[in-house]
C-alpha positions as a Markdown table, in Angstrom:
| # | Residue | x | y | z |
|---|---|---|---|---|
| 1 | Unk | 35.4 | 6.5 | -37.1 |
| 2 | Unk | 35.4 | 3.1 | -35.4 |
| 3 | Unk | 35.6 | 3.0 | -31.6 |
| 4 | Unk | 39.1 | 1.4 | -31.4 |
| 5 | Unk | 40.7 | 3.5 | -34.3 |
| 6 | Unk | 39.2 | 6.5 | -31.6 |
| 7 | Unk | 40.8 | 5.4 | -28.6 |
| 8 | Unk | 44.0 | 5.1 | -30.2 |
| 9 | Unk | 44.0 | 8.7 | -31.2 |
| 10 | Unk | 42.8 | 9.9 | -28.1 |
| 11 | Unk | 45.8 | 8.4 | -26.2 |
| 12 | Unk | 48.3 | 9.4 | -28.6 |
| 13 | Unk | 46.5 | 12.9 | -28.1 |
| 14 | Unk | 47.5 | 12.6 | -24.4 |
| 15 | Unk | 50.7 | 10.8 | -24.5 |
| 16 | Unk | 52.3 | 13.6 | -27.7 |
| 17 | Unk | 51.2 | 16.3 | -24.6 |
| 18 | Unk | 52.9 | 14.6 | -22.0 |
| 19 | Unk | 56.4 | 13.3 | -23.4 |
| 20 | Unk | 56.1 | 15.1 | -26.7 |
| 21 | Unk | 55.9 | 13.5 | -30.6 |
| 22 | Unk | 59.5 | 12.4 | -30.9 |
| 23 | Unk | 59.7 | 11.0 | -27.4 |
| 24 | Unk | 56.9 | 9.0 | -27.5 |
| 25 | Unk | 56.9 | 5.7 | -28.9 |
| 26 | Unk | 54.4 | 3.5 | -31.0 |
| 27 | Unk | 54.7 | 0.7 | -28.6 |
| 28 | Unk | 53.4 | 3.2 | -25.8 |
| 29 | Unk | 50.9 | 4.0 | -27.1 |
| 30 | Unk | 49.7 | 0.5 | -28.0 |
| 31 | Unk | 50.0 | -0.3 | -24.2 |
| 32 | Unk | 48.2 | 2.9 | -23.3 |
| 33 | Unk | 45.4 | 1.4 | -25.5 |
| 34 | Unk | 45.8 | -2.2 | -24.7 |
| 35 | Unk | 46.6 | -3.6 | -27.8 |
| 36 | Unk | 49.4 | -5.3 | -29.4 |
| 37 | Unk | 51.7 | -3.4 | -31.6 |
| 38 | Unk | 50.7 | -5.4 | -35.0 |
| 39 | Unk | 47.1 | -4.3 | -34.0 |
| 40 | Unk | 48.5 | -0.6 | -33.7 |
| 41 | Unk | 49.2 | -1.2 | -37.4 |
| 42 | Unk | 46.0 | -2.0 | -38.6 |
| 43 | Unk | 44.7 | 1.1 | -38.0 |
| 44 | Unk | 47.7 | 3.3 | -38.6 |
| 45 | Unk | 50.5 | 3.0 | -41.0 |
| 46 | Unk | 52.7 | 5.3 | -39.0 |
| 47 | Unk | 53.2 | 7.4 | -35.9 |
| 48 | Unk | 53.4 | 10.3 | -38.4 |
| 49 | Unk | 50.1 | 9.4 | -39.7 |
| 50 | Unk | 48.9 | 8.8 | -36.4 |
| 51 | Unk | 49.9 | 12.5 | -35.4 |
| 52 | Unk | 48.2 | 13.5 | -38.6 |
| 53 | Unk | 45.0 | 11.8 | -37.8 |
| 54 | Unk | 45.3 | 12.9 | -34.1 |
| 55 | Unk | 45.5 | 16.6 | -35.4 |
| 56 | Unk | 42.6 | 16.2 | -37.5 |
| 57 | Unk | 40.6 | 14.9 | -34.9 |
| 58 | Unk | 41.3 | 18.3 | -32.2 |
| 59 | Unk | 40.8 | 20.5 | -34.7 |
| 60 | Unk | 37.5 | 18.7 | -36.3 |
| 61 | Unk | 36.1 | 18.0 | -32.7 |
| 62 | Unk | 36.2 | 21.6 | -31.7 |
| 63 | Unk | 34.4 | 22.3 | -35.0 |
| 64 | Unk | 31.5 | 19.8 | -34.4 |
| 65 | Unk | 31.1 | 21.0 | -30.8 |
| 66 | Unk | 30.5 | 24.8 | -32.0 |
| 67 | Unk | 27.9 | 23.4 | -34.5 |
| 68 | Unk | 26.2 | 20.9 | -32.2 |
| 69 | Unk | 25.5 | 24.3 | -29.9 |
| 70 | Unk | 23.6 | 26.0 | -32.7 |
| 71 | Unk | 21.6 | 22.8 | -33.7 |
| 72 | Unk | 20.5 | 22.0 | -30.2 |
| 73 | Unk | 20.0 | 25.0 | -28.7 |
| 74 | Unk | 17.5 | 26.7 | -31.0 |
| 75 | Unk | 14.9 | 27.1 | -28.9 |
| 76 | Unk | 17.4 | 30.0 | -27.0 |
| 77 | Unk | 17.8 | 33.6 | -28.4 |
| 78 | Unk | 20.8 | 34.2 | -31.0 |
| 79 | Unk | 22.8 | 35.8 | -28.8 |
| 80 | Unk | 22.4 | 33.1 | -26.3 |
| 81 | Unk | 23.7 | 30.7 | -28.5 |
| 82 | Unk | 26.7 | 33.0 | -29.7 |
| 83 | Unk | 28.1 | 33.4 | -26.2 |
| 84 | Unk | 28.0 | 29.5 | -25.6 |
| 85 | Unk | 29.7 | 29.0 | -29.2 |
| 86 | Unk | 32.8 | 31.5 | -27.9 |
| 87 | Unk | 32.6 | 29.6 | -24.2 |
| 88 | Unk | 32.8 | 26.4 | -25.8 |
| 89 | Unk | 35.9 | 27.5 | -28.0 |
| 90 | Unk | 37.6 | 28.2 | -24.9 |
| 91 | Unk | 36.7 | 25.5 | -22.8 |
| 92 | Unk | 37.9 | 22.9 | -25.7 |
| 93 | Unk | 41.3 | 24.7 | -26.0 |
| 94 | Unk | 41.6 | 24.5 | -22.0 |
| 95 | Unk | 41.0 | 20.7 | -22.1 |
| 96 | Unk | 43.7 | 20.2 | -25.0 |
| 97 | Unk | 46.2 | 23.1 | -24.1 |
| 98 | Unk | 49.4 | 20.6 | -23.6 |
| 99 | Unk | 48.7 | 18.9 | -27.2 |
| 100 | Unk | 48.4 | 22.7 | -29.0 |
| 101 | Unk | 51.6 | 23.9 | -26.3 |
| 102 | Unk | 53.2 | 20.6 | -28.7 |
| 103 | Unk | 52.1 | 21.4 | -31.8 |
| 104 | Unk | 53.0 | 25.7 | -31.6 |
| 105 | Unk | 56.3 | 24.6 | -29.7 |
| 106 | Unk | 57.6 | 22.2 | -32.6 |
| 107 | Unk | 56.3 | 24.4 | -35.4 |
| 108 | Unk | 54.7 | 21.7 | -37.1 |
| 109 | Unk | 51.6 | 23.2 | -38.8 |
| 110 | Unk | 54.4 | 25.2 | -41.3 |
| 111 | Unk | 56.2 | 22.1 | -41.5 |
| 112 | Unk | 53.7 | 19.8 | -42.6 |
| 113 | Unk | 51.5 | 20.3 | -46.1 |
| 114 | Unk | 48.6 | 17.8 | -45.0 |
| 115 | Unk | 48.1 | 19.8 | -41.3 |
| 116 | Unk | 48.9 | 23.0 | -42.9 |
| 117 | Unk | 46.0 | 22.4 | -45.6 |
| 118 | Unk | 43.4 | 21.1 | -43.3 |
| 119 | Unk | 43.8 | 23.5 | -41.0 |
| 120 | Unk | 43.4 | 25.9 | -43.7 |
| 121 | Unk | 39.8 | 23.9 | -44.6 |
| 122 | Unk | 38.5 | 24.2 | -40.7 |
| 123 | Unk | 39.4 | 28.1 | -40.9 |
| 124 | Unk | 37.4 | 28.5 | -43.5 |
| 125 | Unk | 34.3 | 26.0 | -41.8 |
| 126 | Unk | 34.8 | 28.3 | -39.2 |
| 127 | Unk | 34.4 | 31.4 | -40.8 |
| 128 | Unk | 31.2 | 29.8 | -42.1 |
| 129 | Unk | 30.2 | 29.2 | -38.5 |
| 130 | Unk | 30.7 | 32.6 | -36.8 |
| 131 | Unk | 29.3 | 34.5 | -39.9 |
| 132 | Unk | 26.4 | 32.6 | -39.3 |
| 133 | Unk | 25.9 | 33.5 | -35.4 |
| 134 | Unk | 27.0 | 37.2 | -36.0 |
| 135 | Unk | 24.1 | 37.3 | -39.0 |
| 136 | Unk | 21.4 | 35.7 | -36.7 |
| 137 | Unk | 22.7 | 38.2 | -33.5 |
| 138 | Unk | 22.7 | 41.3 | -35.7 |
| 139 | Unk | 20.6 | 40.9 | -38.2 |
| 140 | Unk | 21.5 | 41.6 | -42.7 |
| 141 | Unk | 22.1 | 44.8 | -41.5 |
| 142 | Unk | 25.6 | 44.0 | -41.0 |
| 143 | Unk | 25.7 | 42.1 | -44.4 |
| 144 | Unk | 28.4 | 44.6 | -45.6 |
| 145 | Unk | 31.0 | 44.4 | -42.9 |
| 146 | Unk | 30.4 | 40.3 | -42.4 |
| 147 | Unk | 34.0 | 39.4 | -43.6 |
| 148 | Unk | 35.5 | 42.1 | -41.2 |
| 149 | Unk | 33.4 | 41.6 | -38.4 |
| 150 | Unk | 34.6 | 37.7 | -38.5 |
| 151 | Unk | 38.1 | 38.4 | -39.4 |
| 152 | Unk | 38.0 | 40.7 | -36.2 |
| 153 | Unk | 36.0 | 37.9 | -34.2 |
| 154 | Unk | 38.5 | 35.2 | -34.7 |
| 155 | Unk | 41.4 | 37.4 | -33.9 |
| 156 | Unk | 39.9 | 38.5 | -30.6 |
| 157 | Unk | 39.2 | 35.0 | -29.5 |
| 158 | Unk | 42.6 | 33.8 | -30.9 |
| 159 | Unk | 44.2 | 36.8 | -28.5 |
| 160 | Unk | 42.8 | 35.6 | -25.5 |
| 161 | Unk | 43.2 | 31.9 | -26.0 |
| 162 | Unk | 47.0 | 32.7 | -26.8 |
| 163 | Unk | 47.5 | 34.7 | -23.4 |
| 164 | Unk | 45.4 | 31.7 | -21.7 |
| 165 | Unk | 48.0 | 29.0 | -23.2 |
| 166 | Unk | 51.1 | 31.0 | -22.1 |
| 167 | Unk | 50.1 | 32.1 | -18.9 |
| 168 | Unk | 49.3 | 29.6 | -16.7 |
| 169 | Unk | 47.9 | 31.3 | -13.5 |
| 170 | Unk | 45.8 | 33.5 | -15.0 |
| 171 | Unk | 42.1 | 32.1 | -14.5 |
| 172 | Unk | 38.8 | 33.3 | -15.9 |
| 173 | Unk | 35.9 | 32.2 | -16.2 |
| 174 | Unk | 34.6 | 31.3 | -19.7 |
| 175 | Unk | 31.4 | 32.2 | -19.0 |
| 176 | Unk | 32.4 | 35.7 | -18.0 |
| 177 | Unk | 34.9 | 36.1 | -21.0 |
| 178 | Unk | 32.9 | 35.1 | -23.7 |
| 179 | Unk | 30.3 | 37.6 | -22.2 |
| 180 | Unk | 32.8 | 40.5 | -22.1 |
| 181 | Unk | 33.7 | 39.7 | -25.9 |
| 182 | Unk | 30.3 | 39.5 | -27.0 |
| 183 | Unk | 29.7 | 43.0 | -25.6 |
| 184 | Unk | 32.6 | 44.1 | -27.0 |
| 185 | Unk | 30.9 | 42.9 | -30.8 |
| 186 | Unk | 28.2 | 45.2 | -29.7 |
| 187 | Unk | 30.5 | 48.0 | -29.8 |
| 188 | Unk | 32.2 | 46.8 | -32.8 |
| 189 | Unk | 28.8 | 46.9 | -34.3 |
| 190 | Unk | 26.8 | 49.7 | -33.6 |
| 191 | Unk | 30.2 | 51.8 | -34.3 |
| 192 | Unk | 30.4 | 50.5 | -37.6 |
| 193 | Unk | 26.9 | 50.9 | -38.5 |
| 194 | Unk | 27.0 | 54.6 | -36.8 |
| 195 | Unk | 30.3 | 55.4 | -39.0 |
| 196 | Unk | 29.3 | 54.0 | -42.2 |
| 197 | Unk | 32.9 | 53.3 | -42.7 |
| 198 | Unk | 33.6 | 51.3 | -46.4 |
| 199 | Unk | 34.4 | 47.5 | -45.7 |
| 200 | Unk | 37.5 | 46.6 | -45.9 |
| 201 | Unk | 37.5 | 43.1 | -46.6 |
| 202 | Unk | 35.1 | 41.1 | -48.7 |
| 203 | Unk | 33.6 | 37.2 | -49.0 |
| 204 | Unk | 35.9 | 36.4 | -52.1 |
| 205 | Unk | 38.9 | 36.4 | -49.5 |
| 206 | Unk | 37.6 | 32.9 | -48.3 |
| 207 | Unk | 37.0 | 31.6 | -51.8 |
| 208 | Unk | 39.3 | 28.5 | -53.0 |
| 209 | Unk | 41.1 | 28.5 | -56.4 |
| 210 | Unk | 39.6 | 25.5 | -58.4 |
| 211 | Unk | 42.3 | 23.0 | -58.2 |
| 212 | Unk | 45.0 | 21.5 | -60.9 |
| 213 | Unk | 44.5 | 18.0 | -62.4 |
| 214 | Unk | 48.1 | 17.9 | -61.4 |
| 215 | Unk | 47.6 | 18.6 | -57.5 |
| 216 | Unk | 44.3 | 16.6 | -57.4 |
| 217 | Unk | 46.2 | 13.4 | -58.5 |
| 218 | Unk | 49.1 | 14.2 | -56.0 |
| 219 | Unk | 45.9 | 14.3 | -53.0 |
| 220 | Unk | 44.4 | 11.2 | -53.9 |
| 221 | Unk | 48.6 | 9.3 | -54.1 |
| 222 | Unk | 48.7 | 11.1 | -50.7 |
| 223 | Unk | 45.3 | 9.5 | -49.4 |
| 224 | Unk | 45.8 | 6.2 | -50.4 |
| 225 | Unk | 49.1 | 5.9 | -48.9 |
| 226 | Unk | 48.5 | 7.5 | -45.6 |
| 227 | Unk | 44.7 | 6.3 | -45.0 |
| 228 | Unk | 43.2 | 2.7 | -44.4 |
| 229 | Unk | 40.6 | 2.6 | -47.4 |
| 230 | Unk | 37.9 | 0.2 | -48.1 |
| 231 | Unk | 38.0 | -1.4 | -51.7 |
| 232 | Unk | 34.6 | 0.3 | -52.9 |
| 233 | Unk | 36.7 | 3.7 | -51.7 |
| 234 | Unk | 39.9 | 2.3 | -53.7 |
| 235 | Unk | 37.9 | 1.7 | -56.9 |
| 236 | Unk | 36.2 | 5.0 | -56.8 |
| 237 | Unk | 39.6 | 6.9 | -56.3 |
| 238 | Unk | 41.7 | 5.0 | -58.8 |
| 239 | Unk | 38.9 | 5.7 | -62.0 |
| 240 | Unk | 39.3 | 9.1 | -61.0 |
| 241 | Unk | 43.1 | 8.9 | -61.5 |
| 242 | Unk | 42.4 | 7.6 | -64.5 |
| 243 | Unk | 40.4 | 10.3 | -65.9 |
| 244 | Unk | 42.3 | 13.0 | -64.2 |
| 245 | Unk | 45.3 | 11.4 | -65.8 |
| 246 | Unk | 43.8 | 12.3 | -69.3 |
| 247 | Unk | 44.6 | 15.5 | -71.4 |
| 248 | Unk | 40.6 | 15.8 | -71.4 |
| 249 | Unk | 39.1 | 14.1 | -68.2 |
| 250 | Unk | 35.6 | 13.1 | -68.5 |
| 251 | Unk | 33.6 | 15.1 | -66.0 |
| 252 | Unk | 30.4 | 13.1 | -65.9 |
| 253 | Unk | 32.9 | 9.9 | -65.0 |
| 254 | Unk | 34.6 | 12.2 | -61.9 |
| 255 | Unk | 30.7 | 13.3 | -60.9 |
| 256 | Unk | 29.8 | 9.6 | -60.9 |
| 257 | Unk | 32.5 | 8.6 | -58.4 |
| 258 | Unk | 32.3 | 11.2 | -56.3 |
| 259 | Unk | 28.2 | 10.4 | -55.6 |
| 260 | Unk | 30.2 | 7.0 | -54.5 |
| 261 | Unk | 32.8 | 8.9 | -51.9 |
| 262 | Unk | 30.2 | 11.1 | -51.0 |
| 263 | Unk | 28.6 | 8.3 | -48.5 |
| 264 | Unk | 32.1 | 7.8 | -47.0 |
| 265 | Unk | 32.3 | 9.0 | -43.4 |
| 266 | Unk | 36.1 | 9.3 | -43.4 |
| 267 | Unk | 37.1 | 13.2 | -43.1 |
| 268 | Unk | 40.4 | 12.9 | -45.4 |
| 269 | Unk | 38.1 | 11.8 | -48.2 |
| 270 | Unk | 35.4 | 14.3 | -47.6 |
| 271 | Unk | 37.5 | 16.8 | -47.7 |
| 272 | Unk | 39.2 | 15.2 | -50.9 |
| 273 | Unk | 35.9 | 15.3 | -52.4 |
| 274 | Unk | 35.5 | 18.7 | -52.2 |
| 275 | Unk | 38.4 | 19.9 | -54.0 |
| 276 | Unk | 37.2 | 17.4 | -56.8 |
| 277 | Unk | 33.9 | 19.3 | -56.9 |
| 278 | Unk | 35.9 | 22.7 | -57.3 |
| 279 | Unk | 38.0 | 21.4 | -60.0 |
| 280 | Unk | 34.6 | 20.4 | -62.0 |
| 281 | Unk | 32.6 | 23.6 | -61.8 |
């Protein structure tokens, strides 16, 4: 993402908190940015896709963060790492609590397909994430309770982050919370290892059905009119219409254009490209 196309996003990010989506206006946020409204344009095509893009950008943000703790701190123990991944969770929703106040208060996740999906994309990344921390804290031993333990792990975190978004004078240290919780997995563990208890849940609950032709095509119509592409991007996308169009699309042509796509950085095509890979296994 280019640094202007950035700074856009960030002040819409700050300016939907404040006034809220509908309020604010595209002209706003152009002067927020110091730009001229035709400039606003050629970055976005709308303030819907702008919100789209902004929403994208919180969520994927918070996801890098958590990673970039694992890969740079390796040198500290597992559980060292795992404490600062749940700190960091808080801390990001604490810096961005008006803009997810906006998005809860005007329902919009239900409301909108292209949120509702992503987010649904970045659940899964981090369930990914957290299975890997709880693994290297706890060792395979807890290979057959993974899905629960993470299903349980989110929904702790998610409890407190709620109570911390509605009640505004409670104040706690992250530090000290994501402590607490992480003591608290200690407990979940060695009491589930102690019981013996059968899983619940298993990994095949994060699994994605292998897309339609159908759907695929309506992804890449959706991505080419809500995203600024380059040509090479266009090309690529359009012969895969093509073959997806067919009763019988050629797989080996698909494969071919998605090596292309595959050295885009944009996150909407990324994350088009996997659902092609799903549809050719």
């Amino acid at each position: 993402m280019n640094e202007k196309k950035e700074k856009i996003i960030k002040a819409s990010i700050q300016l939907f908190a404040k006034k809220g989506f509908s309020s604010t206006t595209i002209q706003e946020i152009a002067d927020e940015c110091g730009i001229s409204k035709g400039a606003f344009y050629l970055h976005f095509k709308s303030k819907e896709q702008l919100f789209n893009r902004a929403f994208e950008y919180y969520i994927d943000t918070s996801m890098q963060s958590i990673e970039k703790i694992r890969k740079e701190n390796q040198h500290l123990a597992p559980r060292e790492i795992f404490q600062k991944q749940i700190a960091e969770q808080f801390q990001h929703f604490a810096e961005n609590k008006d803009f997810i106040i906006l998005i809860l208060s005007e329902n919009i996740i239900p409301e909108n397909q292209q949120i509702k999906k992503h987010s649904k994309t970045v659940k899964k990344q981090m369930n990914d994430e957290i299975q890997i921390s709880l693994l290297a804290t706890y060792g395979q031993q807890i290979e057959p309770y993974i899905t629960d333990l993470s299903v349980m792990t989110q929904g702790i975190i998610q409890s407190y982050v709620q109570l911390l978004l509605l009640q505004d004078h409670i104040q706690l240290s992250f530090d000290e919370l994501s402590s607490f919780i992480l003591d608290r997995f200690d407990d979940l563990v060695q009491g589930l290892l102690r019981s013996k208890t059968k899983p619940i849940l298993n990994q095949a609950i994060w699994e994605d059905e292998a897309p339609s032709a159908v759907s695929l095509q309506e992804e890449l119509r959706l991505l080419k009119l809500e995203h600024l592409l380059s040509d090479d991007t266009l090309v690529s996308i359009e012969v895969i219409e093509e073959e997806l169009a067919k009763d019988e699309p050629r797989k080996p042509v698909i494969q071919g254009m998605l090596t292309n796509l595959d050295m885009c950085e944009d996150p909407a095509v990324l994350r088009v490209v996997e659902q092609l890979k799903l549809f050719l296994q």
